[in-house]
N, C-alpha and C positions, 0 to 999 in steps of 0.2 A: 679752546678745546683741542686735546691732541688730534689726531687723525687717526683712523675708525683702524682696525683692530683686522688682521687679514685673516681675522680665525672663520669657517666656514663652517654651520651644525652639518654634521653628519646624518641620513640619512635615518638613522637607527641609532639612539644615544649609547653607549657603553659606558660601565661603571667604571673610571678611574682610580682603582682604590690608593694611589699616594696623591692623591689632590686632594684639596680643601685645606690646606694650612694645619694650624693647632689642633683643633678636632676631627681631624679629617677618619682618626679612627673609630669615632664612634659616630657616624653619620652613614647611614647603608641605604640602599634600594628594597632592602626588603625588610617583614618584620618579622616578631619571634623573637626565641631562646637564641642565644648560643650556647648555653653550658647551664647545668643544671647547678642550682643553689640555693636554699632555702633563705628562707627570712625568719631573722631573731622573730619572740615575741613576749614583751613584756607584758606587766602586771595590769596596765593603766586597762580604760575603756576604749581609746583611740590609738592606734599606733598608725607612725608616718615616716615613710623612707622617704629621703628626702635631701635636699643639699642648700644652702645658702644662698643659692641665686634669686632674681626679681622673684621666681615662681612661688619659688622654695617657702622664702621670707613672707610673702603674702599669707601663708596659711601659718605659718607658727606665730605671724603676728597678734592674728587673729585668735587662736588659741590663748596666747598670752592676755588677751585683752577680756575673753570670758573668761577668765579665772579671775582677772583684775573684778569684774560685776560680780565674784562670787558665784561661778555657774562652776560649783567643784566637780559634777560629773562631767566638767570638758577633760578632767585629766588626761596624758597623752604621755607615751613615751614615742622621741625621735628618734631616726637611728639613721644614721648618713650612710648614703648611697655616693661613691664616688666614680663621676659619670665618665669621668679620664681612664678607670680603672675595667669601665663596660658594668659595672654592677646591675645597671637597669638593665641589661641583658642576661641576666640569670632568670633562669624557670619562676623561680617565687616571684619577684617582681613581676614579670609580665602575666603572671596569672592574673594580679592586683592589675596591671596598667598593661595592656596588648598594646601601647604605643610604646611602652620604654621610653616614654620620659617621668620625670618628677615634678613637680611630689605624686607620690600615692597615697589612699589613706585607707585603713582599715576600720572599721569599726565594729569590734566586739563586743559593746554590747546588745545588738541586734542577733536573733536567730534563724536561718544562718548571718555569719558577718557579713559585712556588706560593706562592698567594694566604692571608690570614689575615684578618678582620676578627671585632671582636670582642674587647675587650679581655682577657675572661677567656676566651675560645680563643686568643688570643696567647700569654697566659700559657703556658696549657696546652701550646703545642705546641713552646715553645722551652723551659720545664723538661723537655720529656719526650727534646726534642731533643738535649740538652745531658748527662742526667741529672740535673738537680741542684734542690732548691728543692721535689722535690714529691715527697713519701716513695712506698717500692714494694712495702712490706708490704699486704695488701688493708683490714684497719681502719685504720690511719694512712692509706692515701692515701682511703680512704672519707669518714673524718675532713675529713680538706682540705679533699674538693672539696667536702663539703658546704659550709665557710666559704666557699668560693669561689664557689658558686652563689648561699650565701645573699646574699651582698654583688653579686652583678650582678641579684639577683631585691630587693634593696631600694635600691641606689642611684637609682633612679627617682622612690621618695618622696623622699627627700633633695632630689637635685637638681633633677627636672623638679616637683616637688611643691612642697617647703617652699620652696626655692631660690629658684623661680621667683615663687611668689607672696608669700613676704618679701622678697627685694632687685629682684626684677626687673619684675614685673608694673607697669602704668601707674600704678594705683590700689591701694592698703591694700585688701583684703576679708578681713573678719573668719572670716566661715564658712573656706575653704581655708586660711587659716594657721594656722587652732587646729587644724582636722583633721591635716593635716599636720605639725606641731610635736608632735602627741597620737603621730602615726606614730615622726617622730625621734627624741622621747625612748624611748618603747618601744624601739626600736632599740638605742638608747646604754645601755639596762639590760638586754638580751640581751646584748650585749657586756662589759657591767663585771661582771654577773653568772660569765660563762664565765672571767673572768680574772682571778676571784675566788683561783684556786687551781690557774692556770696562768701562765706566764712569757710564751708565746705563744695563739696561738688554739686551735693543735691540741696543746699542753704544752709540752715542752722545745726544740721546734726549731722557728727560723722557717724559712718556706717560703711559699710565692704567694699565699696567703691570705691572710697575714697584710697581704705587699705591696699586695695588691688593697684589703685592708678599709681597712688604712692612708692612702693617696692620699682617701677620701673622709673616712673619720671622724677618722683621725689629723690631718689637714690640719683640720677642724671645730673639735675640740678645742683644739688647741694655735696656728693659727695665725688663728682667726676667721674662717672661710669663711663667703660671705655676710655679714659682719660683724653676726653673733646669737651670739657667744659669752656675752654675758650675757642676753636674752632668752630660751636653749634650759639654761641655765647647765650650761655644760658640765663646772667645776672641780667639780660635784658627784662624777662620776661618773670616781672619783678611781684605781682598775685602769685605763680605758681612756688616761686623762693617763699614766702611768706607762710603760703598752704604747706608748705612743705616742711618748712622748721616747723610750724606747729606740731606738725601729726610725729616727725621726728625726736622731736622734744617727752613726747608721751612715756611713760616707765616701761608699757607696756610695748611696744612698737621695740624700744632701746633689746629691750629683753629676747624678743622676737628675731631680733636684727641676729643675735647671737649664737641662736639654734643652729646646729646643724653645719656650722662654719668651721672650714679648715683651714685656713690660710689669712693673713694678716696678721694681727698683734694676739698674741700667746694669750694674751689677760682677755681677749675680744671670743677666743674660740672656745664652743659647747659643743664640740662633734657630733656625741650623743648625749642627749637629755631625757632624764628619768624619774625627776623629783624637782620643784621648785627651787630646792638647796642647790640644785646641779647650776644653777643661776646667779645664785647669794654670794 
């Protein structure tokens, strides 16, 4: 372990605004607009600003997968929010989301619309909308939602934790990424553990849970998020690799992965999606 850090908190924190590394611009103390800007709105029932990350991808997954069972009133149009650029800092956005993050979701066809923020209450409100993806028995769906809380009460260490200070922070520091890498792995052996001697998270049937846990760990696992798939060694933790090419494998998951993506392979990006053909 190096030797402890001769930084001393201040008395009264102040906001550094050129700290914080890559994102360091869109990360503030306070919340609100900065600038006034409206949001597109397309034809569909649902609309969703939104961007390709773990969050992101959890709800178009999801999307993607009711229209796979035939629920054609899930129809949606996407429309990326790019969070490098402050867009969830424009008026319309935060009307939709007073935290200025992503995704939002709109849904028009309720009078008035009605607002969702919140990834795992997205989830939440369009399986329950839809029926589908989130069992109605009271232990099964108790089951669920605990997988589903678990994973929005630990994806913090993951991403704002380990994430941040292995690929994205200025500087390497040793203390935060062994604590947090100590947090991930625990993580990753609660999960290989329970699926141990289940197919899914909650047994035989997937459902939003699984969708949710997968966009962060399944994306970890199998695709080198943060690129620490061998520093966190992932292929140990060989149930969760298994859960994971499955749910990955789905048409509907593939299709999902795609939405609202700017970056990577040209033939992979859907920036904005308006019509199933936007997919084809």
């Amino acid at each position: 372990m190096a030797d402890a850090s001769s930084y001393t908190p201040p008395k009264v924190w102040q906001w550094d605004m050129e700290s914080g590394g890559k994102w360091a611009s869109t990360n503030r103390p306070i919340a609100g607009a900065t600038h006034e800007k409206e949001l597109p709105v397309g034809e569909h029932p649902h609309q969703l600003y939104s961007l390709a990350t773990p969050n992101g991808v959890k709800v178009t997954v999801l999307l993607e997968e009711l229209l796979a069972l035939g629920k054609s009133d899930a129809e949606y149009d996407a429309w990326l929010i790019k969070i490098g650029d402050g867009d969830q800092f424009g008026g319309g956005f935060v009307a939709i989301n007073p935290n200025s993050k992503i995704p939002a979701l709109l849904d028009m066809s309720t009078s008035p619309p009605t607002r969702v923020f919140e990834s795992g209450a997205i989830l939440l409100y369009l399986a329950e909308k839809f029926d589908a993806l989130v069992p109605t028995e009271p232990s099964a769906r108790a089951e669920c939602l605990s997988w589903l809380f678990w994973q929005m009460g630990s994806a913090p260490y993951l991403g704002g934790g380990f994430g941040h200070f292995y690929h994205y922070a200025p500087y390497p520091m040793e203390y935060p990424i062994d604590r947090f890498a100590m947090e991930v792995k625990r993580q990753l052996d609660v999960l290989d553990k329970n699926l141990s001697n289940r197919r899914y998270l909650c047994g035989d049937d997937y459902n939003i849970a699984d969708i949710a846990t997968y966009a962060w760990y399944g994306n970890l696992v199998l695709n080198n998020q943060y690129k620490a798939a061998e520093f966190l060694d992932v292929t140990s933790y060989t149930n969760v690799v298994r859960w994971a090419t499955e749910i990955q494998d789905r048409p509907a998951v593939q299709r999902g992965r795609r939405v609202n993506k700017n970056s990577g392979p040209e033939e992979l990006r859907v920036p904005n999606r308006h019509s199933a053909s936007d997919l084809d």
